[in-house]
Structures are given as C-alpha cells and as structure tokens.
C-alpha positions as a LaTeX table, in Angstrom:
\begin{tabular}{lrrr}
\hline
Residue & $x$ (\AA) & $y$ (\AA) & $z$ (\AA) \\
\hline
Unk1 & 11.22 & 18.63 & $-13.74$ \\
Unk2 & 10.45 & 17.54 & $-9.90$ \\
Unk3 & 9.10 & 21.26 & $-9.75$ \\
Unk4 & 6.66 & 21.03 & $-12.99$ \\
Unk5 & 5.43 & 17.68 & $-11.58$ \\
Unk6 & 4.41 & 19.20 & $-8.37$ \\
Unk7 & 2.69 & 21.96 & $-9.83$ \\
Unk8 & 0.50 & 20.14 & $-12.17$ \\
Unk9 & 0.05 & 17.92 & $-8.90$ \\
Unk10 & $-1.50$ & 21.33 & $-7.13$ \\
Unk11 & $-3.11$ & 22.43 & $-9.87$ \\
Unk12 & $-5.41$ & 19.41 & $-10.06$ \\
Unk13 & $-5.89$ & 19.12 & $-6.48$ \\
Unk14 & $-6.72$ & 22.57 & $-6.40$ \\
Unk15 & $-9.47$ & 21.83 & $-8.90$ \\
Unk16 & $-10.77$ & 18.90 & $-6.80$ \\
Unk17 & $-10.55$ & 20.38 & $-3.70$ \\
Unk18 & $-12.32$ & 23.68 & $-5.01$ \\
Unk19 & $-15.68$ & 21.89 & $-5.37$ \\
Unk20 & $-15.94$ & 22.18 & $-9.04$ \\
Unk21 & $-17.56$ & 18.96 & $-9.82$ \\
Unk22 & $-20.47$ & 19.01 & $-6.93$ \\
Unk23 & $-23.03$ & 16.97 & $-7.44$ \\
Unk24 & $-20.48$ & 14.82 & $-9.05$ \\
Unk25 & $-18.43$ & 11.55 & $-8.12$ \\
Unk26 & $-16.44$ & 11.23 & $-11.38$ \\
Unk27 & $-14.37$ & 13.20 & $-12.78$ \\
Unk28 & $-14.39$ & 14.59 & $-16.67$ \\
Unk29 & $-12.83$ & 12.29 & $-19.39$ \\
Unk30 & $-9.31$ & 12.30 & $-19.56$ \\
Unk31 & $-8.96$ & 14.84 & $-22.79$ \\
Unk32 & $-11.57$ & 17.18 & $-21.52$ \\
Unk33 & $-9.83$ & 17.32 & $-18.30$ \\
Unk34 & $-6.48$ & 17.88 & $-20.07$ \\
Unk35 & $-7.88$ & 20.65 & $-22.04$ \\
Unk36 & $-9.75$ & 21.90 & $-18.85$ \\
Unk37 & $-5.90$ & 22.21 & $-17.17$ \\
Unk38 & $-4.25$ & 22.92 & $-20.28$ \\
Unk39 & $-2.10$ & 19.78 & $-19.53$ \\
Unk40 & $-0.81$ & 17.22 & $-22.18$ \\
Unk41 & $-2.28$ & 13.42 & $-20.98$ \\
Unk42 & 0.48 & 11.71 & $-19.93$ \\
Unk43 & 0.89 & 14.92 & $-17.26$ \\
Unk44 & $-2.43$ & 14.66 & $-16.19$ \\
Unk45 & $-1.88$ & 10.90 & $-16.00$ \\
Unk46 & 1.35 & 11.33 & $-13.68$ \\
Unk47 & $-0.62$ & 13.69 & $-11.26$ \\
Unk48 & $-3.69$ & 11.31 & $-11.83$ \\
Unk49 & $-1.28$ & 8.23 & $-10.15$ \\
Unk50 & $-0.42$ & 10.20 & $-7.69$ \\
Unk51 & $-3.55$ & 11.86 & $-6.02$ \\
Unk52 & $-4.92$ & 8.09 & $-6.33$ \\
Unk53 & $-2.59$ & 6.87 & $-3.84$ \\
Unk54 & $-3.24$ & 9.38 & $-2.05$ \\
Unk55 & $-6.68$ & 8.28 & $-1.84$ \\
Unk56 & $-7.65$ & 11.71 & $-3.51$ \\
Unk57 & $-9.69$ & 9.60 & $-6.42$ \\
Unk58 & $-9.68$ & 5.90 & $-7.30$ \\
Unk59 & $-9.67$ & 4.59 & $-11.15$ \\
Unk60 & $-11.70$ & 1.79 & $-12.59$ \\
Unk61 & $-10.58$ & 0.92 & $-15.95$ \\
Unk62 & $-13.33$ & 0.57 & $-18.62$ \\
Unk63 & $-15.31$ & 3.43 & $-15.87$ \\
Unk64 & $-13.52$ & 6.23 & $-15.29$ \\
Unk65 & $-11.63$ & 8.09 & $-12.65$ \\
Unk66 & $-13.99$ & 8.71 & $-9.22$ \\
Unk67 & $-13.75$ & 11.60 & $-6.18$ \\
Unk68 & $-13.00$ & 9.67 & $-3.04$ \\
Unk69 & $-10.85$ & 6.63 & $-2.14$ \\
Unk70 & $-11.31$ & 3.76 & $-3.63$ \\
Unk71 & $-14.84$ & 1.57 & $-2.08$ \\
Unk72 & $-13.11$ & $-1.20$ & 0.17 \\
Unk73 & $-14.28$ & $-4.50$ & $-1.86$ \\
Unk74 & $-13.31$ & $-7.49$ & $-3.20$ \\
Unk75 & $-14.07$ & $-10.27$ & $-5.57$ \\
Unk76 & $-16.76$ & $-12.02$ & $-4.22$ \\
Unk77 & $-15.33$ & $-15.61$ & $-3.86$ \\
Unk78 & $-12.80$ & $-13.74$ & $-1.55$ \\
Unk79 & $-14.93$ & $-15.09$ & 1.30 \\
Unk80 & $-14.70$ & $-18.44$ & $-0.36$ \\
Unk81 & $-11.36$ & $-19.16$ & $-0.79$ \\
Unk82 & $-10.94$ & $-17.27$ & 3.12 \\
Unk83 & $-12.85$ & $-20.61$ & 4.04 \\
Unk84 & $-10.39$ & $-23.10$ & 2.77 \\
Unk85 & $-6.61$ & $-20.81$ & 2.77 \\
Unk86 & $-4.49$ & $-21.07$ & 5.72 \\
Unk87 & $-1.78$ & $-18.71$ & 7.20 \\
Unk88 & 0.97 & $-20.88$ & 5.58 \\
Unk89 & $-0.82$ & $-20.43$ & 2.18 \\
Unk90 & $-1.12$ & $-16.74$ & 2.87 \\
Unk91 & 2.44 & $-15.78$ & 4.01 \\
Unk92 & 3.23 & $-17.71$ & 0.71 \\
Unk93 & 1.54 & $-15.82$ & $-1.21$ \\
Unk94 & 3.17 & $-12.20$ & 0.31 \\
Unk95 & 6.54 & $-13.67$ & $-0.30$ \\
Unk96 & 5.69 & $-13.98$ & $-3.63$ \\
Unk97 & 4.10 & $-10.17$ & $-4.00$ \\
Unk98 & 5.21 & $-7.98$ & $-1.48$ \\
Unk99 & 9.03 & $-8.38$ & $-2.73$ \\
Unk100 & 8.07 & $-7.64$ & $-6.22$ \\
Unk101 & 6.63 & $-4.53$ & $-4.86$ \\
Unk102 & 8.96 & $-3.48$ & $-2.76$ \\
Unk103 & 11.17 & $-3.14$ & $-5.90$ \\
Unk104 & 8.56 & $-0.98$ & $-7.76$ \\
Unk105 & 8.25 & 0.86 & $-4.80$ \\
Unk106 & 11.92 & 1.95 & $-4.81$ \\
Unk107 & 11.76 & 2.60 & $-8.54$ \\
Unk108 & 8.30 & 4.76 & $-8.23$ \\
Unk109 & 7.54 & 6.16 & $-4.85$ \\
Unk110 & 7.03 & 9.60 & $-5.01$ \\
Unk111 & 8.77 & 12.08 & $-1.43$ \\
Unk112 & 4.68 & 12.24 & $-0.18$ \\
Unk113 & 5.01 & 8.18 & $-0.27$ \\
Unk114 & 8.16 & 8.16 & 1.91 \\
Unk115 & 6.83 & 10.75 & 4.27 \\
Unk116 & 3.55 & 8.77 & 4.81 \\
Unk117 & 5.98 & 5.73 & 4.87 \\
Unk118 & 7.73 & 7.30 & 7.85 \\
Unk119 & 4.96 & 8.28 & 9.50 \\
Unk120 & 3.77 & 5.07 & 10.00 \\
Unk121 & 7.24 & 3.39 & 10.58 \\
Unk122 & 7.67 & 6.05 & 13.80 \\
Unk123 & 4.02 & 5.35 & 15.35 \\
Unk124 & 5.21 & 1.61 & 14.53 \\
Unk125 & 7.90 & 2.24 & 16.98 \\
Unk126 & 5.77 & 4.52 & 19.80 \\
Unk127 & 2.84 & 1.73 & 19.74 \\
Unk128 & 2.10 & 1.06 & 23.29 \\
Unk129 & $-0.04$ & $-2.01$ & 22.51 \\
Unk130 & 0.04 & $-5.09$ & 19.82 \\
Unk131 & $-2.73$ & $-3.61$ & 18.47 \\
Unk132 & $-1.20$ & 0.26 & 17.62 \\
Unk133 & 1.52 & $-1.64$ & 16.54 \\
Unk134 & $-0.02$ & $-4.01$ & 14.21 \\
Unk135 & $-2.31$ & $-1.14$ & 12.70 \\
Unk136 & 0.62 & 0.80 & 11.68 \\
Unk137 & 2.45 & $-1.91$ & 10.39 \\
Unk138 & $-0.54$ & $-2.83$ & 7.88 \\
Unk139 & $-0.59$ & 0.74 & 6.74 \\
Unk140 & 3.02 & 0.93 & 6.58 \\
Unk141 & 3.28 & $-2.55$ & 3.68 \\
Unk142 & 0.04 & $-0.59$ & 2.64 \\
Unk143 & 2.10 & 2.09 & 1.76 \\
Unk144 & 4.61 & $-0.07$ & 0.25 \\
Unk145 & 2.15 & $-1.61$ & $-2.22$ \\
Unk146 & 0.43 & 1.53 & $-3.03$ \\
Unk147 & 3.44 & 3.40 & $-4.28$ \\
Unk148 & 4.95 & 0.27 & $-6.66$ \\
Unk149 & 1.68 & 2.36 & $-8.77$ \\
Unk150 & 0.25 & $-0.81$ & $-10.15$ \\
Unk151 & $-3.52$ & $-1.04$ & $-9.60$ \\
Unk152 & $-3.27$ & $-5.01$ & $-10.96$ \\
Unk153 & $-0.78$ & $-5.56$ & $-8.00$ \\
Unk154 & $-2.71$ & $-3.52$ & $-6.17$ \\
Unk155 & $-5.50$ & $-5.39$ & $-5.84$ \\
Unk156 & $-3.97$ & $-8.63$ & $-5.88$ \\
Unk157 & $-2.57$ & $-6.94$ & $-2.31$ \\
Unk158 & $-6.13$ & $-5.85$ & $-0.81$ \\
Unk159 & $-7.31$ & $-9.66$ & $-1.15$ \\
Unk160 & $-4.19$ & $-11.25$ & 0.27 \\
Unk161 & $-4.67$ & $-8.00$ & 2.73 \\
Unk162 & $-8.89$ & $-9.21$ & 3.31 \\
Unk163 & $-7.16$ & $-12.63$ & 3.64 \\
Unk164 & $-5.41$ & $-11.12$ & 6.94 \\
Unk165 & $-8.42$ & $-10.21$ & 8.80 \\
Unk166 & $-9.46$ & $-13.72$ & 9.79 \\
Unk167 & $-9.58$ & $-14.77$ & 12.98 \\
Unk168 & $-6.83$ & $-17.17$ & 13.09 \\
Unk169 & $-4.49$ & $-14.63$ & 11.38 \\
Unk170 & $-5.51$ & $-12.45$ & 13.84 \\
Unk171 & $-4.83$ & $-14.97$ & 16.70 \\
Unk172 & $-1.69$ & $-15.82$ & 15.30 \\
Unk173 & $-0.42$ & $-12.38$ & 14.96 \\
Unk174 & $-1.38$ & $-11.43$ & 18.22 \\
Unk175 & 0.56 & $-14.54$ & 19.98 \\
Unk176 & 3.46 & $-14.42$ & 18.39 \\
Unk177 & 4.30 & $-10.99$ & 18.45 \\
Unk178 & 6.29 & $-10.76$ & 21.83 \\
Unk179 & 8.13 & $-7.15$ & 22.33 \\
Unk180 & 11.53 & $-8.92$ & 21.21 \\
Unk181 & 9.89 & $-9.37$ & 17.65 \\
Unk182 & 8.31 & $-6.04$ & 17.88 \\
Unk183 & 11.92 & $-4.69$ & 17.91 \\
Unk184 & 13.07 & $-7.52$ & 15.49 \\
Unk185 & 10.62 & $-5.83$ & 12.81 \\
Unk186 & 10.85 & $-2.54$ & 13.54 \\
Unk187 & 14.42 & $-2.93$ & 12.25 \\
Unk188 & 13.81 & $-4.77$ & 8.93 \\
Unk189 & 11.08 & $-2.03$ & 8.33 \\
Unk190 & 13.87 & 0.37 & 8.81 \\
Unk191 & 16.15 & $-1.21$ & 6.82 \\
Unk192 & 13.33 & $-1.43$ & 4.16 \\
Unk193 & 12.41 & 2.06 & 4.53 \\
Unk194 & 16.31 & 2.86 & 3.76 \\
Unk195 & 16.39 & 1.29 & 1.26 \\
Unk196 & 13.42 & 2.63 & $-0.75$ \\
Unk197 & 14.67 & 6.04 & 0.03 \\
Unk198 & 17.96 & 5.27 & $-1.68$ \\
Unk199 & 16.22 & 3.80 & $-4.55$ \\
Unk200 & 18.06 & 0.47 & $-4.45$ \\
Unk201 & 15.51 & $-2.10$ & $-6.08$ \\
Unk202 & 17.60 & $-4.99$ & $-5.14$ \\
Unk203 & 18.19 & $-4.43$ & $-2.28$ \\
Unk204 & 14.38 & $-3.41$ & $-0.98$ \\
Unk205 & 12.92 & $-6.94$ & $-3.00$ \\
Unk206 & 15.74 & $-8.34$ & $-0.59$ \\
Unk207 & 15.08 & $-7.06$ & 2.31 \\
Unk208 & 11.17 & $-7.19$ & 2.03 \\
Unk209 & 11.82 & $-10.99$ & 2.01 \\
Unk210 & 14.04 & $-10.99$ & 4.47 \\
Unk211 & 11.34 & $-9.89$ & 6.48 \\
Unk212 & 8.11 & $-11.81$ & 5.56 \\
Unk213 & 10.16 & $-15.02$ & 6.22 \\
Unk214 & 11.27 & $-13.76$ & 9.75 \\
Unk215 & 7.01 & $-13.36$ & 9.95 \\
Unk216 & 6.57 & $-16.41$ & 8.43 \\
Unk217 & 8.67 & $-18.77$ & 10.32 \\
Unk218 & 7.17 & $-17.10$ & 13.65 \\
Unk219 & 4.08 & $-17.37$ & 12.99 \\
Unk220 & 4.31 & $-21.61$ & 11.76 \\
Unk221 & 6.11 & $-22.01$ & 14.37 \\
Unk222 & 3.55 & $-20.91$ & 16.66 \\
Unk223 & 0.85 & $-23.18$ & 14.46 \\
Unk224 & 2.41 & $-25.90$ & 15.14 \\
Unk225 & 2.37 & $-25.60$ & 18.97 \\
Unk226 & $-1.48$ & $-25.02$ & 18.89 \\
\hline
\end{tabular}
C-alpha cells in the first residue's frame, strides 16, 4: 500500500514538475485531473495532501488547488489584535494548539515529514548563534503543524506563528534563551521527534506540552524582571 501511495505521489509530481500547465498557476479540477492520471479522487486527494506540505501547491477551498507554496498572509485584523496580545496570551494560545497537533502529527505524518523533521532538529543542535537556532526551531514546530494535515489548524498556526514576529517576542526569545535552555529544548524536541516516529499520540500531545510550558515559564519569568 506504502508503495502505491508513493507512486501516485511521483506520478503527480512528475506531472507538475514536467511543465505541463505553463502559463498556468492552478491546477485542473479535481475529476479532470483524476481522469488525466487515471487515479480514483480520494488517491489523488492523498498525494494532493502531501505535495501541499511540501509546499509543492497550496489549496483554497471554494478556489482550487494552486502551483507554488502557499502566499504568506493573514487575516487582516492580524495586525490588530498583534497591537493589544501579549507573550503570555500567545504562549497560551500554543498550549492550547500545538499539543493537539502534535497528536495529529503522530497519527498522519508521512517518512518525507520526519526526514524534514530531522533535518531541522540536527541544524537545531549545530546552530552556532540564537538566531540559527531559533530559525530552525520555528521550522521544526512548522513541520509539526504542517503534517497534523489540517489546513483549519493550519492556519490558526501561521497567525499565532505572525503573532511571534513582534518585537517583544523577539526580545524575549532572544534573552532568555541562554545555551543551558538551548540544550534543555533540544532534548524535549528529541523526545518529541521520538515520539512522532513511534506514532504514540499520547505521548507526543504530552510531550509537546511539556515543552511549551518549559518556554512559557522562561520566557514570564523573564517579563517580569523587565
């Protein structure tokens, strides 16, 4: 089964990749497309979910499917409520979220979601800087979010995400992240990482928030000195 689903996976990213719709940013309807592969839907739906995380195509529902990743944006009172959040009101809202999909993750993450997941837990590790290291620990929870394979929850993350690049976050983050925490999450991503691999829901919602209260309680505790 693992094998078919890989090859309808190539067979559409052959189709992309071969230029066939130039001139073109969306892609055919799903049935003509179907017909096109000689798939059934719900295949071409699988290998749709996939390439999309892989930032292959993006999907907009009432729209279509489009070549490309998906255009960074968000709702436009996302500057708004920016104004008036706070970092307590934002690591409140991960602990809610990011849990959740951690658990889908475990459930849905395909091997090209743990590979890209290790990728960016090892350059996590080899960052030389706060910065390298905060960069690949975005894209890791990135990566965490984007293969739970819920575009609702999806998005809900990218705001909370746009939420992140204020400059107090950014202050914040940057203070309190002293090489002893570095190592401190380096080892709960691990842990997460472990346990997505092994497919353990429970365990990954666990250990998720596990982690984002570690964050959390370092980063009020540094608002509080300020």
């Amino acid at each position: 089964m693992e094998d078919r689903n890989q090859e309808v996976i190539q067979k559409l990213r052959d189709l992309l990749t071969g230029n066939r719709f130039a001139g073109q940013n969306r892609l055919p309807p799903e049935r003509a497309l179907s017909a096109k592969l000689g798939l059934s839907r719900a295949a071409l739906r699988k290998a749709l979910a996939v390439l999309e995380r892989e930032g292959k195509i993006w999907r907009h529902v009432g729209r279509g499917t489009f070549l490309g990743a998906r255009p960074e944006s968000a709702p436009e009172d996302v500057s708004r409520v920016s104004a008036v959040t706070n970092p307590a009101e934002i690591m409140e809202a991960r602990l809610i979220l990011e849990p959740k999909l951690a658990a889908l993750s475990a459930l849905r993450a395909t091997q090209n979601d743990l590979m890209e997941m290790e990728v960016c837990l090892k350059r996590s590790k080899k960052a030389m800087d706060t910065a390298g290291f905060e960069k690949w620990d975005e894209q890791l929870h990135w990566r965490v979010a984007k293969s739970a394979d819920n575009s609702l929850l999806d998005n809900l993350f990218a705001v909370i995400q746009k939420m992140r690049q204020s400059n107090i976050w950014g202050n914040l983050k940057k203070a309190s992240l002293t090489n002893a925490r570095r190592r401190i999450y380096s080892q709960q991503h691990q842990g997460i990482f472990e346990s997505l691999q092994n497919r353990n829901a429970v365990q990954a919602e666990r250990l998720m928030r596990e982690h984002l209260e570690t964050v959390r309680s370092h980063l009020l505790e540094l608002s509080r000195l300020i």
